[in-house]
Backbone and ligand atoms as CSV (ligand in chain L), in Angstrom:
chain,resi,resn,atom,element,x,y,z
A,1,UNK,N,N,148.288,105.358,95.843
A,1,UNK,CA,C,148.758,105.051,97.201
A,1,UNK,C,C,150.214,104.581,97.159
A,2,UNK,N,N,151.085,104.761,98.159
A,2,UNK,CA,C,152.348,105.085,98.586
A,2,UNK,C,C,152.673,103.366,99.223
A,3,UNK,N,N,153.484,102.770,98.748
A,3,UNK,CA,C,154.128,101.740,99.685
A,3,UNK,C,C,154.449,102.035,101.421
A,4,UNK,N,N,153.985,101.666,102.397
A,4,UNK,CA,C,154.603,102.125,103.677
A,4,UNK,C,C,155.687,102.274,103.803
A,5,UNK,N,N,156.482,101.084,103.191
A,5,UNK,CA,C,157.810,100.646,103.526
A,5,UNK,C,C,158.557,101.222,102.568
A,6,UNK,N,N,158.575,101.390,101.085
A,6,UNK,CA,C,159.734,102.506,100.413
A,6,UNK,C,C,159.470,103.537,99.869
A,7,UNK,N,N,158.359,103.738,100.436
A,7,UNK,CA,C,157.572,104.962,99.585
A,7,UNK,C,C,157.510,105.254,98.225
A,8,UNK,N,N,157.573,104.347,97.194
A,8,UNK,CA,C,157.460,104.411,96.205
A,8,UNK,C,C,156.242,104.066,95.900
A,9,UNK,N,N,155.134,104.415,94.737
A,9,UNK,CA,C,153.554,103.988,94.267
A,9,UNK,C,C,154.439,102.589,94.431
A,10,UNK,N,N,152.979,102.003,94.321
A,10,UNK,CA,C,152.879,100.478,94.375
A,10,UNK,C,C,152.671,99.897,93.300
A,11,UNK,N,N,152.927,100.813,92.041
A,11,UNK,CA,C,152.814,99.858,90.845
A,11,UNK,C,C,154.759,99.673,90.842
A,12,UNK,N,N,155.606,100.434,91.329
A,12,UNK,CA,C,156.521,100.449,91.338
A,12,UNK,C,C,157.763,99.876,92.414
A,13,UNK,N,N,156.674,99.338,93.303
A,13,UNK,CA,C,157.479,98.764,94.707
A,13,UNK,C,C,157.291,97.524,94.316
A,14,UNK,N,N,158.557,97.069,94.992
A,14,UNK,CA,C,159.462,95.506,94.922
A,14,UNK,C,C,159.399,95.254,96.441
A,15,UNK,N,N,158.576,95.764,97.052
A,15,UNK,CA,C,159.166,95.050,98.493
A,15,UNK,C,C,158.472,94.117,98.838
A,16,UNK,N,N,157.262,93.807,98.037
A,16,UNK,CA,C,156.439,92.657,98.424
A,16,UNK,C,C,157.447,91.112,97.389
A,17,UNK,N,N,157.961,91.310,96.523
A,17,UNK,CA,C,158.597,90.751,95.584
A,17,UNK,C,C,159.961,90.262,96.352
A,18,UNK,N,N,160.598,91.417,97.020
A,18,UNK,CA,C,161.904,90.801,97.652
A,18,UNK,C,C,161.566,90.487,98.893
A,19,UNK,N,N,160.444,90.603,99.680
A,19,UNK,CA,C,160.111,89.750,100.901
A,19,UNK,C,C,159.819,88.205,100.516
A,20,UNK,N,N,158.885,88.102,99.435
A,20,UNK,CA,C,158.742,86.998,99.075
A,20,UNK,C,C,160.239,85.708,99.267
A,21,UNK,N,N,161.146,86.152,98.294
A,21,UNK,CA,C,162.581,85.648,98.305
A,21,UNK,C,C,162.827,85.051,99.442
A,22,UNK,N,N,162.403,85.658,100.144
A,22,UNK,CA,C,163.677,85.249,101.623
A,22,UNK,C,C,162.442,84.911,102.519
A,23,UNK,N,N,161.496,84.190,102.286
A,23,UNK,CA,C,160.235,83.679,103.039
A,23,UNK,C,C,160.468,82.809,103.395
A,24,UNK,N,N,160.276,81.770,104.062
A,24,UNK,CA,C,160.360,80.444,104.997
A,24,UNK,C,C,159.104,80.225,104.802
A,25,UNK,N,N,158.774,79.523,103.991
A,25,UNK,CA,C,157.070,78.709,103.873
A,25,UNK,C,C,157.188,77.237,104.641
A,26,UNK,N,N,156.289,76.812,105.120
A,26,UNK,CA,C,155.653,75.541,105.733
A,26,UNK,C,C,154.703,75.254,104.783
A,27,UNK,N,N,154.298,73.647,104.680
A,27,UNK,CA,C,153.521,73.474,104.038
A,27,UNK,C,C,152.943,72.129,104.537
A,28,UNK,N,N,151.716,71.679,104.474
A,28,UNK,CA,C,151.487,70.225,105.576
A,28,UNK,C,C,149.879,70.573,104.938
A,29,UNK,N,N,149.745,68.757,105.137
A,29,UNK,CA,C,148.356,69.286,104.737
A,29,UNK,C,C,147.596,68.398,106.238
A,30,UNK,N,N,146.549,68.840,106.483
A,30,UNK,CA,C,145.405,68.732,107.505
A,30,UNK,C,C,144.409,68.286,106.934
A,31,UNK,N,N,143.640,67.092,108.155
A,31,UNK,CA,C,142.351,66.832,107.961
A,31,UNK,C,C,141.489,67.252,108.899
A,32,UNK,N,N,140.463,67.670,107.801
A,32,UNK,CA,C,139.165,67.975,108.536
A,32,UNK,C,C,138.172,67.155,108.712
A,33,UNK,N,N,136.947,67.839,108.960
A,33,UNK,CA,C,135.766,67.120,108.763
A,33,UNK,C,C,135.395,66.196,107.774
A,34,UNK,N,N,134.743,64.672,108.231
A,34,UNK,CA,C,133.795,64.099,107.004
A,34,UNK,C,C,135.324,63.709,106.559
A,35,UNK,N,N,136.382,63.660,106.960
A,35,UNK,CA,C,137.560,63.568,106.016
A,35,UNK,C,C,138.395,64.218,105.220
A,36,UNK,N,N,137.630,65.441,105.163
A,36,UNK,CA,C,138.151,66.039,103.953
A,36,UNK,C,C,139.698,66.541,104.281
A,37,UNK,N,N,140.870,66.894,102.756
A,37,UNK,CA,C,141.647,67.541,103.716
A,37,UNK,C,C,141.795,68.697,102.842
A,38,UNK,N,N,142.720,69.654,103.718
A,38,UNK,CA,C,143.041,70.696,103.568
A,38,UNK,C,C,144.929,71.033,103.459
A,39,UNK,N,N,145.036,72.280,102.532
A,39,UNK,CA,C,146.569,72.152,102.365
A,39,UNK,C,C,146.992,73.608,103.533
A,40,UNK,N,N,147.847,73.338,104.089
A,40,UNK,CA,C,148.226,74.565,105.101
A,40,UNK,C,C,149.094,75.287,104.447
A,41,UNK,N,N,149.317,76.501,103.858
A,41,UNK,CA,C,151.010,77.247,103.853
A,41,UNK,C,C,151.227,77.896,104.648
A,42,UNK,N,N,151.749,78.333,105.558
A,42,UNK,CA,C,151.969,78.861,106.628
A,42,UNK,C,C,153.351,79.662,106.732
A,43,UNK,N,N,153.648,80.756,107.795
A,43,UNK,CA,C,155.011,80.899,107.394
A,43,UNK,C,C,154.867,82.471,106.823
A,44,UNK,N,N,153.618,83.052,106.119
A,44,UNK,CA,C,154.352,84.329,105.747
A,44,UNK,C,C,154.125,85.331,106.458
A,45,UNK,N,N,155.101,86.593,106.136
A,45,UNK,CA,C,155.176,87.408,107.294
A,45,UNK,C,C,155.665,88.770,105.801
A,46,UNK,N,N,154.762,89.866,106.391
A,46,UNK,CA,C,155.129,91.155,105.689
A,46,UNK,C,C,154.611,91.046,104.088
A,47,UNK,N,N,153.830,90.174,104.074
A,47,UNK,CA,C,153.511,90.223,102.616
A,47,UNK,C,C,152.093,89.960,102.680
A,48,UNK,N,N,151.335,90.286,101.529
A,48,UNK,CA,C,149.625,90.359,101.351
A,48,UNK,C,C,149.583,88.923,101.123
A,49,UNK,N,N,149.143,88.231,102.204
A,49,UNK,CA,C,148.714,86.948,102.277
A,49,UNK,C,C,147.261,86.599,101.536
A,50,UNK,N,N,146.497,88.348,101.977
A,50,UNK,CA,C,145.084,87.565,101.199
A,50,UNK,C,C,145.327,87.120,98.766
A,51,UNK,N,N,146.409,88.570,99.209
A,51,UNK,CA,C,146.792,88.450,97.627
A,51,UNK,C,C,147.331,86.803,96.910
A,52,UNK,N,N,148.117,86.521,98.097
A,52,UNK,CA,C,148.991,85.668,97.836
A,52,UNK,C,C,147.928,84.359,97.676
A,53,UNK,N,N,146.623,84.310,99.059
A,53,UNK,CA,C,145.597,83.202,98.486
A,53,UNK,C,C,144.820,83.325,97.567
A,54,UNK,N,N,144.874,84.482,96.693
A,54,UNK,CA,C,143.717,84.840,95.590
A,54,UNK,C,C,144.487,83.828,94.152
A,55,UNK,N,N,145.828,84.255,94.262
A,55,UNK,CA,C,146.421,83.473,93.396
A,55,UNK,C,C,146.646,82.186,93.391
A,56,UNK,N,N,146.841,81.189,94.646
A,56,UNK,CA,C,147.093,80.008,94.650
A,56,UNK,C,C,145.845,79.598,94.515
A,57,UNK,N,N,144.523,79.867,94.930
A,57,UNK,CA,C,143.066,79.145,94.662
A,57,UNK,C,C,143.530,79.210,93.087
A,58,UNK,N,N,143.511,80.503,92.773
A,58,UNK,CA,C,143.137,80.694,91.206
A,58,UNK,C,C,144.119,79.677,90.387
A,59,UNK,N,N,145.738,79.918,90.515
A,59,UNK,CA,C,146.426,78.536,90.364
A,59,UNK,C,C,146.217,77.237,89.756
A,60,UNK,N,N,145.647,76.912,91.711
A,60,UNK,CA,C,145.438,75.533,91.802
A,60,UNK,C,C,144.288,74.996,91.346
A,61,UNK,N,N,142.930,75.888,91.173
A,61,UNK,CA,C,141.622,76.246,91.080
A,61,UNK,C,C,140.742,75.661,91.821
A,62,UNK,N,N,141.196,75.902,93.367
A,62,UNK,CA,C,140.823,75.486,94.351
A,62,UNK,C,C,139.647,76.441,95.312
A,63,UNK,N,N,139.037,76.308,96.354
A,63,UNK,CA,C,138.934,77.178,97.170
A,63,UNK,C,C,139.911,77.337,98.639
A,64,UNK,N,N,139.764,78.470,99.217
A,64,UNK,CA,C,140.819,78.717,100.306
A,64,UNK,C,C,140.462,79.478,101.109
A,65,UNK,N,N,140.830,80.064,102.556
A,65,UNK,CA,C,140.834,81.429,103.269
A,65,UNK,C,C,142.429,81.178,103.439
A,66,UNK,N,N,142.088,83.010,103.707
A,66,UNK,CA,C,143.535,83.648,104.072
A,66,UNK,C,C,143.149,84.159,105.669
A,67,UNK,N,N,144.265,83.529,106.657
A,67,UNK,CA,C,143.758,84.076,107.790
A,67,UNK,C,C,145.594,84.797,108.182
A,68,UNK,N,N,145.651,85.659,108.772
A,68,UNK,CA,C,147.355,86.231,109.457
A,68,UNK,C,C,148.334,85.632,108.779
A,69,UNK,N,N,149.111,84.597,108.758
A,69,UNK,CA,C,150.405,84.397,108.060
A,69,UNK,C,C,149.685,83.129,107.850
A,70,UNK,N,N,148.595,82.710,107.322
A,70,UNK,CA,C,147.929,81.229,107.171
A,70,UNK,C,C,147.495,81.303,105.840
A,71,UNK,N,N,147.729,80.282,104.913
A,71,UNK,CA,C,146.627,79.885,103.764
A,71,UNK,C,C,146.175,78.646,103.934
A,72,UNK,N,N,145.088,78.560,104.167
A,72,UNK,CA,C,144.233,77.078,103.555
A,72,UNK,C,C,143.510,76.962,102.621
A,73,UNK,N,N,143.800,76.112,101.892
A,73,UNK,CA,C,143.326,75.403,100.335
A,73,UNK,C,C,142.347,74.155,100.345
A,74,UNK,N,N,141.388,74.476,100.142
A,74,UNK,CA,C,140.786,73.116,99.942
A,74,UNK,C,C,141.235,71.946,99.028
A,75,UNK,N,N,141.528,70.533,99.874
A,75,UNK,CA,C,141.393,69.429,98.791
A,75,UNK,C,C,143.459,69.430,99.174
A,76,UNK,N,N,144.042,68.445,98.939
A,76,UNK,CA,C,145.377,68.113,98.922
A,76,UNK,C,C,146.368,68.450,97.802
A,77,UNK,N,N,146.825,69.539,97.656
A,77,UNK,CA,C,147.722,70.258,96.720
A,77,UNK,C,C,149.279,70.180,96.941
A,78,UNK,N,N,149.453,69.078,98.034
A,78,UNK,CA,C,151.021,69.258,98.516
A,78,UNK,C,C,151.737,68.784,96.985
A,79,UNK,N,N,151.622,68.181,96.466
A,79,UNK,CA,C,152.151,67.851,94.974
A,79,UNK,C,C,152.743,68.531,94.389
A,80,UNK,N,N,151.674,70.009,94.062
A,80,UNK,CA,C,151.645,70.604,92.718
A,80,UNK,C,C,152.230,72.201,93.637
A,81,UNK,N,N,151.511,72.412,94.751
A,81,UNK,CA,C,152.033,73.952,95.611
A,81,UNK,C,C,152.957,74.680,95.950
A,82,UNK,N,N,153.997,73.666,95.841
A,82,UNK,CA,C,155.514,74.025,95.523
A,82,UNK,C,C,156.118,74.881,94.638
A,83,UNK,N,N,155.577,74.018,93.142
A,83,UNK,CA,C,156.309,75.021,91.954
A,83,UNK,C,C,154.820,75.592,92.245
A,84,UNK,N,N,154.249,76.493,92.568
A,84,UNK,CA,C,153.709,77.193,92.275
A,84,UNK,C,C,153.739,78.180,92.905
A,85,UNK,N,N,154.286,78.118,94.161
A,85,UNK,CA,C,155.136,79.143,94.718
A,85,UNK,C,C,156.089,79.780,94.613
A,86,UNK,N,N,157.133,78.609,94.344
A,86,UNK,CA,C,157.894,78.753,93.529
A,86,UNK,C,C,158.126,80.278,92.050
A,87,UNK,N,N,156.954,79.596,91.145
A,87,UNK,CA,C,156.570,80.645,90.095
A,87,UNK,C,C,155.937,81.708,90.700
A,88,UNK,N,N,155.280,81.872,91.709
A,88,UNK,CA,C,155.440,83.173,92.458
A,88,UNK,C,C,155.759,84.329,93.038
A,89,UNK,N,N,157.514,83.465,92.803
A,89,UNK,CA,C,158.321,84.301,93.518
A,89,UNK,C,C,159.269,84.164,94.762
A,90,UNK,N,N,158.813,82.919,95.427
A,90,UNK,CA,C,159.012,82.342,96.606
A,90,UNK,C,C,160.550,81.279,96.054
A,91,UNK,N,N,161.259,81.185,97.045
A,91,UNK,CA,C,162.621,80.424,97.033
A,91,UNK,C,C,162.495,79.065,97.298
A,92,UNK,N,N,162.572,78.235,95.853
A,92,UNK,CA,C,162.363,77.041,96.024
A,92,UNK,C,C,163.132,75.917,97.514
A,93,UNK,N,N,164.426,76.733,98.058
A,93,UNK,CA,C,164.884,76.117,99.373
A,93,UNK,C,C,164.467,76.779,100.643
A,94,UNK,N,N,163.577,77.657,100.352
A,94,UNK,CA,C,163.082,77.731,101.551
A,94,UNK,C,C,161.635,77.162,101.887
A,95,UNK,N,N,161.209,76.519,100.880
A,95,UNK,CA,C,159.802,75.812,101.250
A,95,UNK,C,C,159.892,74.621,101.684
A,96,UNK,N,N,159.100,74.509,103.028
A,96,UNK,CA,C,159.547,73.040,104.119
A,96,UNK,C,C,158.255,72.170,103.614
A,97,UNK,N,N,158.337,71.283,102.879
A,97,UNK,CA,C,156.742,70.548,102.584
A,97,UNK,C,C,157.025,69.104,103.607
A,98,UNK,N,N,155.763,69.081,104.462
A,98,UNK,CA,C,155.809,68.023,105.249
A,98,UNK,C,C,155.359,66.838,104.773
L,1,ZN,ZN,ZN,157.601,99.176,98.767
């Protein structure tokens, strides 16, 4: 299968790689139920978000859903979610951690 966007196979496309770069992440964490909380990243746009939460659970070794430009992580990761985005690929000045 063909990238939409440069038509190159997808073992060979960078466009998920150079979208990453220039991302504007949010990051805040939320409470839920019973207390518990949850970490938000929020913010992406044009990139496989569910991909992107397969790796930060796995990461952080957390659980999560991926919903539209949303990740939630179970449990409070604002600490550590940074560089790990970071090592992702993501631009350490563009991540807003609340
Ligand atoms: Zn591409």
């Amino acid at each position: 299968m063909n990238c939409p966007r440069c038509g190159l196979p997808q073992e060979l496309c960078v466009c998920d790689e150079m979208t990453r770069v220039g991302q504007k992440i949010k990051v805040r964490t939320d409470r839920r139920r019973y207390g518990k909380y949850v970490t938000v990243v929020s913010g992406f746009e044009n990139v496989d978000v569910g991909k992107i939460a397969k790796d930060l659970k796995g990461r952080l070794a957390c659980g999560g859903t991926a919903k539209k430009d949303t990740v939630e992580l179970q449990g409070n990761h604002v600490s550590r979610v940074k560089d790990v985005l970071v090592d992702m690929g993501f631009s350490e000045d563009m991540i807003d951690v609340a």
